[in-house]
C-alpha positions as CSV (number, residue, x, y, z in Angstrom):
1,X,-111.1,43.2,67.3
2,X,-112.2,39.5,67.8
3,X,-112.2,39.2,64.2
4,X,-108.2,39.6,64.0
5,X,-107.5,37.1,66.5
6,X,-109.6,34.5,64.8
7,X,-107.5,35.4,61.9
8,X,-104.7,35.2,63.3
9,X,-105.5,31.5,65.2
10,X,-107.0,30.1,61.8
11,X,-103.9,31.3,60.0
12,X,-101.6,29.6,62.1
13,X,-102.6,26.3,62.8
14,X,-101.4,24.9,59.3
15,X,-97.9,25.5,61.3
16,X,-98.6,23.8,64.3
17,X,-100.0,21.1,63.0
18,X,-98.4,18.0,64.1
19,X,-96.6,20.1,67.1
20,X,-97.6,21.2,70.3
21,X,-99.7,24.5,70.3
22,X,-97.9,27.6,71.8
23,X,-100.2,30.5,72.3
24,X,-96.6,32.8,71.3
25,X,-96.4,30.8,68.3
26,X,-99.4,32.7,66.9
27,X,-98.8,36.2,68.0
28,X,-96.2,37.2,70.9
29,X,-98.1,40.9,70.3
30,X,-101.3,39.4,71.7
31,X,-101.9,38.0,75.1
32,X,-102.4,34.1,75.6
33,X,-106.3,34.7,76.8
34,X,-107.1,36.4,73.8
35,X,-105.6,33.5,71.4
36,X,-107.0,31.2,73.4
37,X,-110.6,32.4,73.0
38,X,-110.3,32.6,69.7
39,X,-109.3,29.0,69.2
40,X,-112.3,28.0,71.3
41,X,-114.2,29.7,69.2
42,X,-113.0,27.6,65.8
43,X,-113.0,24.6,67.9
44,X,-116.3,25.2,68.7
45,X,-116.9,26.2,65.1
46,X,-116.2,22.6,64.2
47,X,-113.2,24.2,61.7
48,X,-110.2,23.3,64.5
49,X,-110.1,20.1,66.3
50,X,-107.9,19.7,69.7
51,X,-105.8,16.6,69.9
52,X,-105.0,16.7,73.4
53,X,-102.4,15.2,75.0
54,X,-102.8,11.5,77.7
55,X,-100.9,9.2,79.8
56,X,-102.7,6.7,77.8
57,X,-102.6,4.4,81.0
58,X,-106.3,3.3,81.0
59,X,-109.9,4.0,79.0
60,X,-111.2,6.6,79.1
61,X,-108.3,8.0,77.2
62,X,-110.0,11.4,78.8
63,X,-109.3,10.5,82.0
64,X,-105.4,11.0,82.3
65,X,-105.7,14.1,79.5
66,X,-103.0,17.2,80.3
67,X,-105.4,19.7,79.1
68,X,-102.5,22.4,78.8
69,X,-101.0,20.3,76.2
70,X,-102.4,19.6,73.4
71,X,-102.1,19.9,69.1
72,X,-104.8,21.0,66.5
73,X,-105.7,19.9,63.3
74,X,-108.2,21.2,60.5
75,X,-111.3,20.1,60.0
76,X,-110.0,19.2,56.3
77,X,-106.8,18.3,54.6
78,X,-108.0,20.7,51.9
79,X,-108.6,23.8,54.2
80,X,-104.9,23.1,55.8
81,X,-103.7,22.9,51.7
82,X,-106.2,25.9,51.2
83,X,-104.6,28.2,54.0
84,X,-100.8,26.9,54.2
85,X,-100.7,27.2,50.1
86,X,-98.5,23.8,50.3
87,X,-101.3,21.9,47.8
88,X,-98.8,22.1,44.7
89,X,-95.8,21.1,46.9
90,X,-98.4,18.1,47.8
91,X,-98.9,16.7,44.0
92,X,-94.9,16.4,43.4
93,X,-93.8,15.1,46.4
94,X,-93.6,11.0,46.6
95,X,-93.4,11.0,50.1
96,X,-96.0,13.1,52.0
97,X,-93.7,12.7,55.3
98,X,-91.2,15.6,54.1
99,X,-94.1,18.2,53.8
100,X,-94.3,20.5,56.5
101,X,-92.0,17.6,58.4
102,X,-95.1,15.2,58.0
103,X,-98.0,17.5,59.0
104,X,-100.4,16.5,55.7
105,X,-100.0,13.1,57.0
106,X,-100.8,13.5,60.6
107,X,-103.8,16.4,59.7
108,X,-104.9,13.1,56.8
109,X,-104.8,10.4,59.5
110,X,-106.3,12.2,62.2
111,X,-109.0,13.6,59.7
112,X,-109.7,9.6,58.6
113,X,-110.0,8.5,62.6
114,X,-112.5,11.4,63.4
115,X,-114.9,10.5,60.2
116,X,-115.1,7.2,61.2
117,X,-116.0,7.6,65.0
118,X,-118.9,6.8,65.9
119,X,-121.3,9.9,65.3
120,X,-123.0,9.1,68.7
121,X,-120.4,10.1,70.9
122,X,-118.2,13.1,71.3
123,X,-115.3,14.1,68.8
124,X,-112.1,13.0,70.6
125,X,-108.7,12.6,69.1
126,X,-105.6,11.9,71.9
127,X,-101.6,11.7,71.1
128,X,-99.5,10.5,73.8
129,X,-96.0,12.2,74.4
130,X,-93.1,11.8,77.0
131,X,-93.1,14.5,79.0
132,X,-89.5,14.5,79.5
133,X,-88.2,18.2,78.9
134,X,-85.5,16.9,76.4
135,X,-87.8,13.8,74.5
136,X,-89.4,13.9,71.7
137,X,-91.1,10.5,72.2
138,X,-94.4,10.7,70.9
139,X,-97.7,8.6,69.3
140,X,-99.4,10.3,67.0
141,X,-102.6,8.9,67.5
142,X,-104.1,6.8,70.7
143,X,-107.7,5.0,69.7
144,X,-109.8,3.2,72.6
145,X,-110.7,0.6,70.5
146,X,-111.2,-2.5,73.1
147,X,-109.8,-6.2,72.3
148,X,-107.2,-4.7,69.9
149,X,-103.3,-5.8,71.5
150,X,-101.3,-4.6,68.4
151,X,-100.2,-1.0,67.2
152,X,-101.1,0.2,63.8
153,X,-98.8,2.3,62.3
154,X,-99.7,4.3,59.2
155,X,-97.5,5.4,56.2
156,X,-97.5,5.0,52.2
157,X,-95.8,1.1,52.6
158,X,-97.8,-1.4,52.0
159,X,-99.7,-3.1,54.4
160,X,-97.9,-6.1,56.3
161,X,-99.9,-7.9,59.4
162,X,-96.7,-8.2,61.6
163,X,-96.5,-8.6,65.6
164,X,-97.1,-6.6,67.4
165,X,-97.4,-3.9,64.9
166,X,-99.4,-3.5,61.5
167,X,-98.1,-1.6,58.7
168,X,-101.0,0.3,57.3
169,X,-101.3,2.2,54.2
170,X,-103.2,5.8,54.0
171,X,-106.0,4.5,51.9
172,X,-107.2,1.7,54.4
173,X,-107.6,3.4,57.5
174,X,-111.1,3.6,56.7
175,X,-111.3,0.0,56.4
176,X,-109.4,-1.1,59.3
177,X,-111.4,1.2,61.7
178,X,-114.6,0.2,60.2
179,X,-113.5,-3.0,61.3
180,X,-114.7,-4.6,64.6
């Protein structure tokens, strides 16, 4: 019976990506224990990753962590294509923010930040978000990355080196968090 809800979770999360995760999102039918074991389970798998949710008001990101609210991501942006069907919708779209309301660009960039941390420490990946009932403030992606005082934001415009925030194009995230 495992088996289903581990179908279930892993058929789902192309959905969620990019929102907070809502164990009756993926099945009201089946209790919330249940879906939650089964997303350990892929987490654990490596196939699911847990962007959990911080205050972001100090390092160790992990230290002001709600750990009932978090997101998920893929291990791959070619599994989430493989299991949301979306890859065609991909190719003809010029702008890869109106797919899934910009999920293949948050699952791309968060996929880019956890290949290029360092492979001596544990997979991590924190958003911050207001926790206001009514807001929808949110950052997708929070990096401790020490002696750097601008933002980075990433999108398909070309890269400008502004103050406080740098415009960053998809294809240099590697680069820029390569960096030191």
């Amino acid at each position: 019976m495992k088996h289903i809800y581990l179908r279930r979770v892993f058929n789902a999360v192309p959905g969620m990506v990019g929102q907070k995760f809502v164990y009756a999102h993926v099945d009201r039918d089946i209790k919330s224990r249940e879906i939650k074991g089964a997303l350990e389970l892929l987490e654990t798998a490596g196939v699911v990753i847990r962007v959990r949710q911080t205050g972001g008001s100090g390092l160790p990101l992990s230290a002001s962590v709600h750990e009932s609210i978090f997101k998920v991501l893929f291990l791959d942006v070619g599994l989430f294509h493989a299991v949301s069907g979306n890859y065609s919708e991909t190719t003809r779209k010029q702008d890869f923010n109106a797919i899934f309301k910009g999920a293949v660009t948050e699952q791309f960039a968060g996929q880019e930040i956890l290949a290029n941390q360092s492979p001596y420490t544990k997979t991590e990946l924190f958003y911050w978000g207001r926790k206001a009932k009514s807001s929808t403030a949110e950052i997708d992606y929070l990096i401790e990355k020490y002696g750097c005082i601008k933002a980075l934001k990433i999108s398909q415009a070309h890269f400008v080196n502004g103050n406080p925030i740098i415009s960053l194009p998809f294809f240099a995230i590697e680069s820029f968090l390569k960096k030191k």
